[in-house]
N, C-alpha and C positions, 0 to 999 in steps of 0.2 A: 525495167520492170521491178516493184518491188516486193521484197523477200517478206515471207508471211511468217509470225511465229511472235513469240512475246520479245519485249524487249529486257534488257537485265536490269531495269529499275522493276517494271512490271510481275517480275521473278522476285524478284527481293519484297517487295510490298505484298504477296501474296504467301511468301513462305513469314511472314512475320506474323502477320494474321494467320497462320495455322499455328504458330507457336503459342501467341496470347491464347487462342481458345482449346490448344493443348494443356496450357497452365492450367487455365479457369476451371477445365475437364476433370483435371487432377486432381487440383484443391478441393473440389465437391468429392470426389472418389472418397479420399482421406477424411474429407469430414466426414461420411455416409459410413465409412468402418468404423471409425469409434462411435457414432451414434449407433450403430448396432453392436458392436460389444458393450456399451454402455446399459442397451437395452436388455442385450443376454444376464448381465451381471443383476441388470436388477428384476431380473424374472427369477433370475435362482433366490434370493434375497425374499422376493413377495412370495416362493414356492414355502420357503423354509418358514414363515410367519406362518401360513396356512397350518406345513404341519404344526409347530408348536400352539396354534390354534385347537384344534384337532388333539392335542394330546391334553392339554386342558379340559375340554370339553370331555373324555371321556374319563380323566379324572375326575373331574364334578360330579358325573353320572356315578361314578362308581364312589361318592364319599369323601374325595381324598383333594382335593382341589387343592388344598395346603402343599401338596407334595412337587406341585408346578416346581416349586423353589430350588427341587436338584435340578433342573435344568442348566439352571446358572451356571457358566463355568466347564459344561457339560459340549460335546460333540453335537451341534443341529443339525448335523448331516446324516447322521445315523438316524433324526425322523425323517427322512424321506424313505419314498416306496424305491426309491431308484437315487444315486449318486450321480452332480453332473457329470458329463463326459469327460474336462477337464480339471477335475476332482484328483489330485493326488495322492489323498489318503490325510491320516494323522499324521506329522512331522512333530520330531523335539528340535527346536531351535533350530529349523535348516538356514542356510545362507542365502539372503536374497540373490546374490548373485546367479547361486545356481540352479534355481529354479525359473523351468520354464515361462515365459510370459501370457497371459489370458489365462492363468490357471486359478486354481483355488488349494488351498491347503487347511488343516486345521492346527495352530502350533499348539501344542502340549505344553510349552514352559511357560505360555501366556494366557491358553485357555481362548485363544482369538482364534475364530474363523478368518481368514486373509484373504484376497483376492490384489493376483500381482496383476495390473493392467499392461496392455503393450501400445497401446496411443495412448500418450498423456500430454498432447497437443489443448486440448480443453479443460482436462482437469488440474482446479487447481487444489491443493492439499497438502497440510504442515509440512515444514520442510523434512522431521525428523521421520514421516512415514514414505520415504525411498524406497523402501521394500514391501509396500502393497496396503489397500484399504483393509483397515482391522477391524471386526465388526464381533459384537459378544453378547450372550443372552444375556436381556436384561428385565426386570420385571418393573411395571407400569403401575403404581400407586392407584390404588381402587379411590375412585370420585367419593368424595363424600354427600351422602344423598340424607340428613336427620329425617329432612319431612315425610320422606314413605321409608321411611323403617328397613329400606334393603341393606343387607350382607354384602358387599362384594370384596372377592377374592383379588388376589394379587395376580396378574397376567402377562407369560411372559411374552418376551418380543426381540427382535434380534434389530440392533442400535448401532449407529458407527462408532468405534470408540473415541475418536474425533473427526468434527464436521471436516465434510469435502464439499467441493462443489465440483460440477462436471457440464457445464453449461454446454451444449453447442449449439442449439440453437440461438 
């Protein structure tokens, strides 16, 4: 009579294919988290445009539109209604070492909003920024418009201070 059960090639060929679609499982996992902190980072980013939106707009209303200009240089995080969760606070020159990963900071001795990433499997970024995307208010040259006689004001907007890229898809 013979014996029923798998043979030990049949075992082997079966645990190798649990492995590759274990990898493959994996490899998506890890992409799928830095495409969502990717996304986090730049929802804090498009929140923080909003307000500096928003505080423009109610300087214009009130006169002062000129006055956008102290933003520069200025904490963007103080216009929000709320601080992200991962928000640190203002820092003078902390050590990238020692600060947490996925977080945000504001440094003082640079005047840069920072955000230290923890996947950086996809981003790729100067060699000299190891210590996190640097980003800083910046104000956006009003369009010159002669033919209809409009004003515009200077408008500010929060800029990387040098280009990254973070592709994953």
């Amino acid at each position: 009579m013979r014996a029923r059960g798998f043979t030990l090639v049949e075992l082997v060929v079966v645990v190798c294919i649990v492995a590759i679609l274990f990898g493959l499982a994996l490899e998506r996992l890890t992409r799928y988290q830095e495409l969502g902190e990717r996304t986090a980072m730049e929802q804090n980013l498009a929140a923080i445009n909003v307000a500096l939106t928003m505080k423009f707009a109610a300087l214009v209303v009130a006169g002062r539109g000129a006055a956008i200009e102290k933003e520069v240089g200025a904490n963007p995080v103080e216009l929000l209604a709320r601080a992200p969760e991962n928000y640190l606070g203002a820092l003078y020159a902390p050590a990238a070492e020692s600060l947490p990963r996925q977080s945000w900071h504001y440094d003082r001795e640079s005047g840069d909003l920072v955000y230290v990433p923890s996947r950086t499997r996809y981003l790729s970024h100067p060699p000299d920024a190891a210590d996190g995307l640097r980003f800083r208010v910046a104000l956006l040259e009003p369009s010159s418009r002669p033919d209809e006689g409009l004003r515009e004001l200077r408008q500010a907007v929060i800029r990387p201070r040098q280009p990254y890229t973070w592709d994953i898809d």
